[in-house]
C-alpha positions in Angstrom: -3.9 14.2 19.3 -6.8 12.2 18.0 -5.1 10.0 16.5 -3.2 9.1 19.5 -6.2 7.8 21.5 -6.4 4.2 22.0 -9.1 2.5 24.0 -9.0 -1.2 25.4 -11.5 -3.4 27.0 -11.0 -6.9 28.4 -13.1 -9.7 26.8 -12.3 -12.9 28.5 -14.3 -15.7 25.5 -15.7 -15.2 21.8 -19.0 -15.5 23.7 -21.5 -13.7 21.8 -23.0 -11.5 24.6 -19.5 -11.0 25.5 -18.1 -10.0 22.3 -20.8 -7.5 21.7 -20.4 -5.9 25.3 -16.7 -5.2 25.1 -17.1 -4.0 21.9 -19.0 -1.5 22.8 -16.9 -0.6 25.6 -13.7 0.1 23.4 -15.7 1.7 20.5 -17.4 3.9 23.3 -14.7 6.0 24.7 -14.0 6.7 21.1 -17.8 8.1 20.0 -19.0 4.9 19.6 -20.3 4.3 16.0 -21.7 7.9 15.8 -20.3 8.6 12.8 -22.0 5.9 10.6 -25.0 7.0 9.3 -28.0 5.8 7.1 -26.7 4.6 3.5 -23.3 4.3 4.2 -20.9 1.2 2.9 -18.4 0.2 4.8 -15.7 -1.9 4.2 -15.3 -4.7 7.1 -11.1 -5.3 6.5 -10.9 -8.4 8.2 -7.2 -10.5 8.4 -8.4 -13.8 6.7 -4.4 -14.8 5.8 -5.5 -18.4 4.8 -8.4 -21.5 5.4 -7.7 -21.8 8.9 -10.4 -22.8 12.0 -11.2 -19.4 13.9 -9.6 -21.8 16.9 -6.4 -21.5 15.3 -6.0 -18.1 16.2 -4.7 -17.0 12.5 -7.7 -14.6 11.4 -10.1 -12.4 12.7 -12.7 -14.1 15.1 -16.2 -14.3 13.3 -17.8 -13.5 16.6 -16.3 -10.4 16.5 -17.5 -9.6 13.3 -20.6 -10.6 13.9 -20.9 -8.4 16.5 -19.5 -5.3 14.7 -21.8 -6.5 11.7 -25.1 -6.0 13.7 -24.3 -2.7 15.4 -23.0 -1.2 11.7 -26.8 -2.6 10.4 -28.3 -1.2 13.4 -27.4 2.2 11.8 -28.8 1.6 8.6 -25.0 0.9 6.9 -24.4 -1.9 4.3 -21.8 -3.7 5.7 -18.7 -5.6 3.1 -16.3 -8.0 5.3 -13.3 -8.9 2.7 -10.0 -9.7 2.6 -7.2 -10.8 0.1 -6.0 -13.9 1.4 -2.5 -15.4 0.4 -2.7 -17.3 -2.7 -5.3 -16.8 -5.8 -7.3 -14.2 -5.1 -10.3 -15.9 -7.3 -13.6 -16.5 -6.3 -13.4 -20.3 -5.8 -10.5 -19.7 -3.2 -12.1 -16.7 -1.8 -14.8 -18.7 -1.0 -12.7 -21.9 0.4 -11.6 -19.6 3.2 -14.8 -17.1 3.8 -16.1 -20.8 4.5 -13.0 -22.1 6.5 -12.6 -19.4 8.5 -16.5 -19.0 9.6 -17.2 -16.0 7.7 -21.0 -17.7 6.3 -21.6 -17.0 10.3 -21.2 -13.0 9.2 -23.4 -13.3 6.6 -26.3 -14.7 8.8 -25.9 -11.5 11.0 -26.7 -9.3 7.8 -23.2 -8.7 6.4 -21.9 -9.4 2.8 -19.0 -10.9 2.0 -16.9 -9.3 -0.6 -17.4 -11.1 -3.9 -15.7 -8.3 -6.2 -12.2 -9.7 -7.2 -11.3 -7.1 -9.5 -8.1 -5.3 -8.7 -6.7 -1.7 -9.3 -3.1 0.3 -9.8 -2.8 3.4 -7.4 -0.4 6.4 -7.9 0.4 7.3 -4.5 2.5 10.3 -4.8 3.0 11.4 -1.1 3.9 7.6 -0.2 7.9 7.3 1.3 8.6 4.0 -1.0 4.5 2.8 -2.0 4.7 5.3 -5.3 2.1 3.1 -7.2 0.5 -0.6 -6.2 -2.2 -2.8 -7.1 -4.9 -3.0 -4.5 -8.1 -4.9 -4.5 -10.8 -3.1 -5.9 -13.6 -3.7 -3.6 -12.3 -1.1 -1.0 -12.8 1.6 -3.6 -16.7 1.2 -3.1 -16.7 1.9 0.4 -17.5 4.7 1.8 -15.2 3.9 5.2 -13.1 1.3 5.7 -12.9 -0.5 9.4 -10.0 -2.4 10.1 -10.3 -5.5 12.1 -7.0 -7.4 12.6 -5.8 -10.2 15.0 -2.9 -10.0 17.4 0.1 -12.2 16.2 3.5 -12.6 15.9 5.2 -12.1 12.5 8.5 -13.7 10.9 9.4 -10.6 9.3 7.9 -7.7 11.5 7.6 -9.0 14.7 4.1 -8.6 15.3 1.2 -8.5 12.8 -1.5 -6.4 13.9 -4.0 -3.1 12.9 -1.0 -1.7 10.4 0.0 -5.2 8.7 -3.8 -6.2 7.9 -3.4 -3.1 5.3 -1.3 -5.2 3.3 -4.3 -7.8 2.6 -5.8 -4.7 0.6 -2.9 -6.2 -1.8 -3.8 -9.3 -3.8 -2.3 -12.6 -2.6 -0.7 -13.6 -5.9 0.8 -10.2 -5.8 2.2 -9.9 -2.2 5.2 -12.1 -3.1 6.4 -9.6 -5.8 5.6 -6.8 -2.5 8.1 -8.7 -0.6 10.6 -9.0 -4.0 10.0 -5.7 -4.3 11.2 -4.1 -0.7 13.4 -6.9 1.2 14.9 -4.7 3.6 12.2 -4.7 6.7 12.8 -1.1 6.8 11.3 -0.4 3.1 8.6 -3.1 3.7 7.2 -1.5 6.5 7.7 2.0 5.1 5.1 0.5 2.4 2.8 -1.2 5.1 2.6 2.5 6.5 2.2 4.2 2.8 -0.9 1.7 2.3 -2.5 2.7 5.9 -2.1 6.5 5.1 -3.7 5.7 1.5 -6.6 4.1 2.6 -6.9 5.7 5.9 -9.7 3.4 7.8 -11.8 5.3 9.5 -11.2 3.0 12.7 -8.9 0.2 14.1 -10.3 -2.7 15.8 -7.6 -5.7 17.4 -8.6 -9.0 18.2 -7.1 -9.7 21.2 -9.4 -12.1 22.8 -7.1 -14.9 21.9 -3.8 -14.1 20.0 -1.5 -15.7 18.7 2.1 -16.2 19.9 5.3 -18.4 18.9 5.6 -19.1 15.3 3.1 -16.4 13.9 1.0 -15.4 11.6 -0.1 -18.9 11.1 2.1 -21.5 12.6 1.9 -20.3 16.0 0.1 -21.6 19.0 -3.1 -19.6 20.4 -2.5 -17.8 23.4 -5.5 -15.9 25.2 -5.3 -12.1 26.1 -8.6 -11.0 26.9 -8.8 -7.8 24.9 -10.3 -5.9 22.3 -8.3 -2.7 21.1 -9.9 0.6 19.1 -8.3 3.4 18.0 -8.8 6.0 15.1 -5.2 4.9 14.4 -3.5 1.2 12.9 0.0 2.7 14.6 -1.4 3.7 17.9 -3.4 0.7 18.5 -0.3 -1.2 17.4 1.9 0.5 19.7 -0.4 -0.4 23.0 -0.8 -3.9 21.6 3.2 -4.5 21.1 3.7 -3.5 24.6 1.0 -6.0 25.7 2.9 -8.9 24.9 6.2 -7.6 25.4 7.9 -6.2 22.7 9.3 -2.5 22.3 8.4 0.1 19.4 12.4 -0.7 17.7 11.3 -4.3 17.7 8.3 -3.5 15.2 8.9 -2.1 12.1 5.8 -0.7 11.4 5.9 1.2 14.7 9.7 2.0 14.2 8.5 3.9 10.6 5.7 5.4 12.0 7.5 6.9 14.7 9.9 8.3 12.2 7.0 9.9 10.6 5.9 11.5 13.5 2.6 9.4 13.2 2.7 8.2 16.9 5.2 8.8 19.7 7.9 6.7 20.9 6.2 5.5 23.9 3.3 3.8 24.6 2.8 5.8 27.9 2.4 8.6 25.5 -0.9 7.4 24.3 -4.3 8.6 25.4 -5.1 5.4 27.0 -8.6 4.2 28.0 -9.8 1.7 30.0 -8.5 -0.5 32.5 -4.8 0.3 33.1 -3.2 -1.6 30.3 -0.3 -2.7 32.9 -2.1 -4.6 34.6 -3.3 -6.5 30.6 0.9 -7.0 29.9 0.9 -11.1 29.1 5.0 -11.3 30.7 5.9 -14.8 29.2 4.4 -14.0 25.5 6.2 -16.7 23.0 7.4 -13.7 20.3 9.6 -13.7 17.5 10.6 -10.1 17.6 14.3 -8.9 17.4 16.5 -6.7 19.6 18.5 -4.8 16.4 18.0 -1.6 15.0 16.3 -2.0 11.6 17.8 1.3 10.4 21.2 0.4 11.2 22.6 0.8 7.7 20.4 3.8 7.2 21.4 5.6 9.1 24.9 5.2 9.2 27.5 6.9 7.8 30.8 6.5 6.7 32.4 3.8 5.0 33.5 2.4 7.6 29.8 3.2 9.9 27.9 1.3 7.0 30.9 -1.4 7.1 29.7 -1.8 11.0 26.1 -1.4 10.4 26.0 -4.4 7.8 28.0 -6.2 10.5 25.2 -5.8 12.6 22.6 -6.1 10.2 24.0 -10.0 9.4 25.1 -10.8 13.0 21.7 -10.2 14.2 18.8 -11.2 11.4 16.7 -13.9 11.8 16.7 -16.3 9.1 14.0 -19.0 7.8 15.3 -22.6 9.1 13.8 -25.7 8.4 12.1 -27.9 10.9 12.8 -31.0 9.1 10.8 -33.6 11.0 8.1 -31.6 10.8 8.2 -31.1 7.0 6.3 -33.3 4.5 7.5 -32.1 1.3 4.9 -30.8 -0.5 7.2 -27.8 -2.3 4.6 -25.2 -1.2 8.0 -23.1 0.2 9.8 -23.5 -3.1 6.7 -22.3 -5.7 5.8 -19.5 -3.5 9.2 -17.8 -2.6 9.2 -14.6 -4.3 13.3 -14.9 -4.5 13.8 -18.3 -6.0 15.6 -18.9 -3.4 14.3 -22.3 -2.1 14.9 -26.0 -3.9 13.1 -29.2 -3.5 16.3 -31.9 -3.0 14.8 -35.3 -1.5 11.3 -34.0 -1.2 13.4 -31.4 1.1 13.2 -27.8 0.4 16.9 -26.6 0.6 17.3 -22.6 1.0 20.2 -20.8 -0.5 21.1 -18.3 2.2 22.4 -15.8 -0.4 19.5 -15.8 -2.4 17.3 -15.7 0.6 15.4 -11.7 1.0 14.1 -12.9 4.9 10.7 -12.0 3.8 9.5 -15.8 6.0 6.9 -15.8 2.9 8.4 -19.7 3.7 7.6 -19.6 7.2 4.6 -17.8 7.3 2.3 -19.8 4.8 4.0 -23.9 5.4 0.7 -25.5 5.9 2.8 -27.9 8.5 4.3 -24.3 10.6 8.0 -27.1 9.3 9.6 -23.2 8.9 10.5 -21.7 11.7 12.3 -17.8 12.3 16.0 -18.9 13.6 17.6 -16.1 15.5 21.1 -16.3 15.9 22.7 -17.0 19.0 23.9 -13.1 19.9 20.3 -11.9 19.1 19.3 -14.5 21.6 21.6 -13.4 24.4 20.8 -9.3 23.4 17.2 -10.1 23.9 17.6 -11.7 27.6 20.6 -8.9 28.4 
């Protein structure tokens, strides 16, 4: 299958020269850029989460773009690098993180950045859960869309990587109703997987030069791989890359719904791999915060007693949000951004009612201070080292 090829090529430092030779490498086994021709727009969909260094490991390394940016140009195509960061999605923010993140650098190598922050509904009738959505506009001008994510871990779906970047086509004011909207990680990554078959990029870059591990997507602590991942597919780069830094297809989401759809097999070593042998590429000690349960448990039960199990399961193994109080300096940013209402400031303290609480780490993943960490309970713990 086509969509199961997956091509890999290590990349040792955000080295210009470097970048541009190991992009090439992974893009080649796949027909290069052969399909871009003269005229052609195409969307650069970069992960640019929030104003953070390109050090910090959060967002897509410029270089990287830049790299991508001149080859695209070299083919006479107009090249678009946006993204929907969390928070306003308004020019004057936009532009705090374009300049954060070291997106001008892009711009010097002859791409735009997207300046469009109109947004749009879809009617998605073939999606599983995803029926309609509001999606930034700008992709709609395109006419491909290249996905370029970074490798991370993820509060709520263990890893955020090609598949997860597709939600940034959703605008940040608007992902917390996303998250409202479909708690159960099941139905969330059902919807990550309904927004990559929507707007179907035409290719899938990772950046796994440097990833990052620990308390991902933004609180984490960089961790070099040495890679850079292509793929006509989000799922099948995202199943090689999960198995990179250690974590099984049931431990991602995205991958566990995309399996179920028959989008990618069950195993990485099903993949049309190229490149050096990815076995030798497996990072062993990888900080992650991925699970060990079944996130269809209560799915796929049956039974009233089987669902009485399952939710058993389902509580005795979640992670949870938990404060890092020495770390926290009370700023409330937790509290006005949970989509449930389920955080208080007390003391300057943000205090999190546990019923309330969907696990969407919407707390964890944007604390400018990384104070919110993913608690796993003790029996997930031991399951995971079993």
């Amino acid at each position: 299958m086509e969509r199961c090829k997956v091509s890999l090529a290590e990349c040792r430092s955000y080295d210009r020269a470097a970048v541009t030779r190991a992009l090439e490498a992974a893009m080649e086994p796949l027909g290069g850029l052969e399909w871009v021709k003269p005229g052609m727009r195409i969307a650069v969909k970069a992960n640019l989460v929030s104003a953070m260094k390109p050090d910090a490991a959060a967002t897509t390394h410029p270089a990287l773009l830049c790299a991508l940016t001149e080859q695209l140009k070299v083919r006479g195509a107009e090249v678009v690098i946006g993204d929907s960061p969390g928070g306003l999605y308004t020019k004057a923010y936009v532009e705090h993180v374009y300049s954060a993140t070291g997106m001008r650098q892009v711009e010097a190598a002859g791409a735009l950045l997207n300046r469009d922050f109109s947004v749009k509904e879809a009617a998605y009738a073939d999606a599983r859960v995803a029926k309609n959505f509001t999606y930034t506009a700008w992709l709609d001008r395109a006419d491909a869309v290249i996905n370029v994510s970074k490798l991370k871990t993820h509060g709520m779906m263990s890893m955020s990587a090609a598949a997860k970047n597709l939600f940034g086509a959703v605008p940040g004011t608007v992902k917390p109703e996303y998250h409202y909207r479909f708690p159960n990680p099941s139905d969330f990554a059902d919807m990550i997987v309904d927004l990559n078959e929507y707007f179907c990029p035409r290719l899938c870059l990772i950046d796994a030069v440097v990833g990052m591990e620990g308390n991902g997507p933004t609180a984490g602590e960089a961790r070099p791989i040495g890679l850079i991942l292509a793929s006509p597919s989000p799922h099948a780069a995202d199943l090689l890359a999960a198995a990179l830094i250690g974590l099984k297809p049931g431990e991602v989401p995205t991958l566990a719904a995309a399996i179920c759809r028959g989008l990618i097999p069950d195993d990485p070593g099903k993949l049309d791999i190229m490149g050096p042998d990815w076995r030798t590429q497996v990072v062993a000690d990888y900080k992650r915060v991925g699970t060990v349960r079944s996130l269809r448990f209560s799915r796929d039960s049956t039974g009233i007693f089987g669902r009485a199990a399952a939710g058993l399961m389902d509580w005795a193994l979640a992670s949870t949000p938990k404060l890092q109080a020495e770390e926290c300096v009370g700023c409330g940013g937790c509290a006005r951004l949970c989509p449930a209402k389920a955080i208080a400031m007390e003391d300057r303290r943000p205090r999190i009612n546990r019923k309330a609480c969907i696990r969407c780490f919407c707390c964890q993943e944007f604390c400018p201070k990384g104070a919110m960490k993913v608690h796993r309970t003790p029996l997930a713990r031991l399951l995971a080292h079993g």
